[in-house]
C-alpha positions as a LaTeX table, in Angstrom:
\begin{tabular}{lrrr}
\hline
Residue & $x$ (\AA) & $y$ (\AA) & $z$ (\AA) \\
\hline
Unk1 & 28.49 & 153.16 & 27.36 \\
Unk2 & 25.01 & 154.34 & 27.66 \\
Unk3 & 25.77 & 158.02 & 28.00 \\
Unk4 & 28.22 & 157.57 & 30.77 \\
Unk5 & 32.01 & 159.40 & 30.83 \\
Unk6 & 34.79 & 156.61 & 30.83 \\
Unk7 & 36.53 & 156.38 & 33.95 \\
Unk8 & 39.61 & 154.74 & 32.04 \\
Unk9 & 42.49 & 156.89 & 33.40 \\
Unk10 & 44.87 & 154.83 & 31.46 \\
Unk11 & 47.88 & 156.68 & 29.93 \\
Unk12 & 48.50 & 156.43 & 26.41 \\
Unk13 & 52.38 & 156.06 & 25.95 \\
Unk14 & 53.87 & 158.07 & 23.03 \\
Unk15 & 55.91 & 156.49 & 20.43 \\
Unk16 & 59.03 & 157.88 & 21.86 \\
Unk17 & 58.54 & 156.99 & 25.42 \\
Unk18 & 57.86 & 153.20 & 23.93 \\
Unk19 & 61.25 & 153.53 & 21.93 \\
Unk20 & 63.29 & 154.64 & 25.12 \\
Unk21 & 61.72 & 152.32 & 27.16 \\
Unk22 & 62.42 & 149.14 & 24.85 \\
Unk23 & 66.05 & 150.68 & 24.58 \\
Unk24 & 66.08 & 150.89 & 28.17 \\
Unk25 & 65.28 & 147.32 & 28.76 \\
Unk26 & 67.32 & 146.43 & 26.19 \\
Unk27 & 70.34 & 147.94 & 27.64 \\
Unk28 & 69.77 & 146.31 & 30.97 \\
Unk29 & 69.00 & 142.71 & 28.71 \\
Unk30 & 72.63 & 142.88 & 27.49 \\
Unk31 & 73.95 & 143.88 & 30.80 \\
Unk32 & 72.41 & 141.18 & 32.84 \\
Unk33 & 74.89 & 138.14 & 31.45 \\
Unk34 & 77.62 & 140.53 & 32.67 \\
Unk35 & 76.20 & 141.74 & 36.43 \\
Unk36 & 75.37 & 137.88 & 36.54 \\
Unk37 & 79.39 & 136.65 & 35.59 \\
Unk38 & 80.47 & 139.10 & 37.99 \\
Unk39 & 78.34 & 138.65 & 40.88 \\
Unk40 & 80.23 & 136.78 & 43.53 \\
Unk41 & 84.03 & 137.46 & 41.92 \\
Unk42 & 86.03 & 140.32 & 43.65 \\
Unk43 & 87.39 & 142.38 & 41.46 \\
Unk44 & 91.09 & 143.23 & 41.56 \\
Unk45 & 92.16 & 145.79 & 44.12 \\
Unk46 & 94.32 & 148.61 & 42.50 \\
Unk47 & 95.60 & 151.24 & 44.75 \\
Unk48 & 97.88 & 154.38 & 43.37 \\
Unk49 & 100.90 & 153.20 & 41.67 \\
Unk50 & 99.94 & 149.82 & 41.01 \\
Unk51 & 99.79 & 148.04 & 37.91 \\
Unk52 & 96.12 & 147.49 & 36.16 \\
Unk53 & 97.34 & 145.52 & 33.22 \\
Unk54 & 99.85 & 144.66 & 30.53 \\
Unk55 & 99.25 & 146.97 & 27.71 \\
Unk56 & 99.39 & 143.45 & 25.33 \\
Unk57 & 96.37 & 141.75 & 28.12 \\
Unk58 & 94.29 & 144.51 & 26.06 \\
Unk59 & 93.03 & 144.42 & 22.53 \\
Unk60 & 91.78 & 147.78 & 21.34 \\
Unk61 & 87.87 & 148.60 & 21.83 \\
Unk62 & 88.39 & 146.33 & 25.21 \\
Unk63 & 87.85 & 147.04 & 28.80 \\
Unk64 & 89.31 & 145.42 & 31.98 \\
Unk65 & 86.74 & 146.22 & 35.56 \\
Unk66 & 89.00 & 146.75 & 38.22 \\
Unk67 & 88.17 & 147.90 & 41.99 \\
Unk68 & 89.90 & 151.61 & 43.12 \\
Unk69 & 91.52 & 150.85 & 46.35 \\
Unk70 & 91.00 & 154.11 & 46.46 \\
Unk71 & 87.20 & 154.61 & 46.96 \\
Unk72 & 86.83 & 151.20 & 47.31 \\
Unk73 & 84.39 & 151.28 & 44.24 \\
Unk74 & 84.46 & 149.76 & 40.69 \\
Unk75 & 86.80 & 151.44 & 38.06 \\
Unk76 & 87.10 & 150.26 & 34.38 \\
Unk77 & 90.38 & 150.75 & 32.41 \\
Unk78 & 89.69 & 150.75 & 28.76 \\
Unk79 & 91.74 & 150.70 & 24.96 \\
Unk80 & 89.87 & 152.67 & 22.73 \\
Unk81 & 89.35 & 152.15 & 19.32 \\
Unk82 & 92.94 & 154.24 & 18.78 \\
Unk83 & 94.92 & 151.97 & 21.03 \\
Unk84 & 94.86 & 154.78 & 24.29 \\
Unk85 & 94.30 & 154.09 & 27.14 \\
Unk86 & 91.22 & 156.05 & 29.73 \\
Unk87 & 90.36 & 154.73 & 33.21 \\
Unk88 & 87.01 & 155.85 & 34.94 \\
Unk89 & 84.32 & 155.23 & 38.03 \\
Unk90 & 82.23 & 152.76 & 37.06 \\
Unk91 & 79.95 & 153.86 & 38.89 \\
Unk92 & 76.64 & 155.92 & 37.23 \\
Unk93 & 76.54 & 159.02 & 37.95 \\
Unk94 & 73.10 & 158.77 & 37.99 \\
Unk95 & 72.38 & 156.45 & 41.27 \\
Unk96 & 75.70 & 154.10 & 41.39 \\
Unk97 & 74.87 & 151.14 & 39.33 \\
Unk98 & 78.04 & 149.94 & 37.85 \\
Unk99 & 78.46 & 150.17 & 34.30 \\
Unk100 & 80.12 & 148.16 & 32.15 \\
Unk101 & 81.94 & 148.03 & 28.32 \\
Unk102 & 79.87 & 147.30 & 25.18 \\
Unk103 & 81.68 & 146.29 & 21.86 \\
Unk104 & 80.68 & 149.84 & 20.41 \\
Unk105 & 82.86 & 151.44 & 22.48 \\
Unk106 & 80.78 & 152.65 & 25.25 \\
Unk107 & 79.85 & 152.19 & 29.06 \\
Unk108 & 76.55 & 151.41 & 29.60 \\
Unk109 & 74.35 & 151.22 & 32.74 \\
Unk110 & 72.13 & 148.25 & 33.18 \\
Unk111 & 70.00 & 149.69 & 35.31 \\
Unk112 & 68.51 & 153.22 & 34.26 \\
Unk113 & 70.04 & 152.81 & 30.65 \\
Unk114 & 72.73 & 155.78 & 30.71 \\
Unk115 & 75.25 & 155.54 & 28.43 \\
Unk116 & 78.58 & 156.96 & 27.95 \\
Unk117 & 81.62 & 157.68 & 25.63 \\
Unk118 & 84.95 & 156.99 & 26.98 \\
Unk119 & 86.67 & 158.61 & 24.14 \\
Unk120 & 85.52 & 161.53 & 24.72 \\
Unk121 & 86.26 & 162.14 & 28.88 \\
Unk122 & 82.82 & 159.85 & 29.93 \\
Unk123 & 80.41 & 162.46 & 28.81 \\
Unk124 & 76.85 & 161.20 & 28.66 \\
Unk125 & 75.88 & 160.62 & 25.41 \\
Unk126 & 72.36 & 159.14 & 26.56 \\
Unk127 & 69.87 & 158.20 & 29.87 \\
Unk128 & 69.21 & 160.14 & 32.74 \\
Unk129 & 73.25 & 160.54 & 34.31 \\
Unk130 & 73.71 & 164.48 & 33.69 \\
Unk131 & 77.63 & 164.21 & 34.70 \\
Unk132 & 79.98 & 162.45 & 33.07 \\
Unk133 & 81.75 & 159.68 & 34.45 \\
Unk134 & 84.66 & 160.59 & 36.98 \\
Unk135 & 88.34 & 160.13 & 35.27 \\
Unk136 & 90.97 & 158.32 & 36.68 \\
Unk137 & 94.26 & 159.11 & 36.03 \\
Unk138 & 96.58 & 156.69 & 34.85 \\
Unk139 & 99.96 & 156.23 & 33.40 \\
Unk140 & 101.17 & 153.65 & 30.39 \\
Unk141 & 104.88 & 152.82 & 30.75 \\
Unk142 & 107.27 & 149.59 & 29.87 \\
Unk143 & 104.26 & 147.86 & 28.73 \\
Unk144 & 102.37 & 148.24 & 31.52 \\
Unk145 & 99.26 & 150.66 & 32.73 \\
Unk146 & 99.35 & 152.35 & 36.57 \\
Unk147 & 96.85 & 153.74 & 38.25 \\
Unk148 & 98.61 & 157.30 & 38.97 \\
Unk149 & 99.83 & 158.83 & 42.50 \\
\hline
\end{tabular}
C-alpha cells in the first residue's frame, strides 16, 4: 500500500450479529409461504360474542388467523400444546407486521424477526418487540370458542 492508511471503512460484523441476522432472515424465509397464502384472502371478521371456531376445527399446537372486528386488525386464536385455548393481536408490537404460528409453538414476525410465546401471555421471548403481544379475551363453551364481550 506503499505507506498509505487504508481508507476501507468497511465494518467487520461480529459472529453474533451474523448469527441474528441469518436467524432473522430465516424467520422471515419461513414466513414468506404464509404472508404469500394469505395475501389477497380476507380473513374472517369476529366481533364480541361471536364464534372463532369449533374447539374439534383445532388440533393442539395449532393456530387459526382471524380479523378483530374490533380493531379491525389481525388476531390469532391458538391451542397450545395443553389443549387451552389464548387469543392475541397479531400484530408486532414492534412496527405492526402480522405474525403468524410456527409448529414450535410460537408467533413469529416475518419481518424484524420477533418472536413470541403464547403460553406464557405473548411475552417476547426474542427480536426487537419490547411488549408482549396484546391478549384477547375469549371464552370456550359447548364446543365452541367466543371472542368475549
Amino acid at each position: 500500500m506503499n505507506g498509505e492508511k487504508s481508507t476501507d471503512r468497511t465494518k467487520r460484523t461480529s459472529r453474533r450479529e451474523f448469527l441474528c441476522l441469518g436467524a432473522a432472515c430465516g424467520l422471515a424465509a419461513a414466513g414468506a409461504p404464509l404472508l404469500l397464502s394469505s395475501c389477497g384472502q380476507e380473513l374472517p371478521e369476529v366481533g364480541r360474542g361471536q364464534e372463532i371456531a369449533r374447539v374439534a376445527e383445532l388440533e393442539p399446537n395449532s393456530a387459526y388467523a382471524f380479523a378483530d372486528a374490533t380493531t379491525g386488525g389481525p388476531g390469532v386464536l391458538v391451542r397450545l400444546k395443553n389443549g387451552d385455548f389464548v387469543a392475541y393481536s397479531a400484530e408486532c408490537t414492534h412496527q405492526g407486521c402480522t405474525v403468524s404460528y410456527r409448529d414450535k409453538g410460537y408467533l413469529a414476525c416475518p419481518c424484524h424477526g420477533s418472536v413470541f410465546d403464547p403460553a406464557e401471555g405473548g411475552e417476547v421471548v426474542s427480536g426487537p418487540a419490547e411488549e408482549p403481544l396484546p391478549r384477547l379475551r375469549i371464552e370456550v363453551r359447548d364446543g365452541r370458542v367466543f371472542r368475549a364481550s
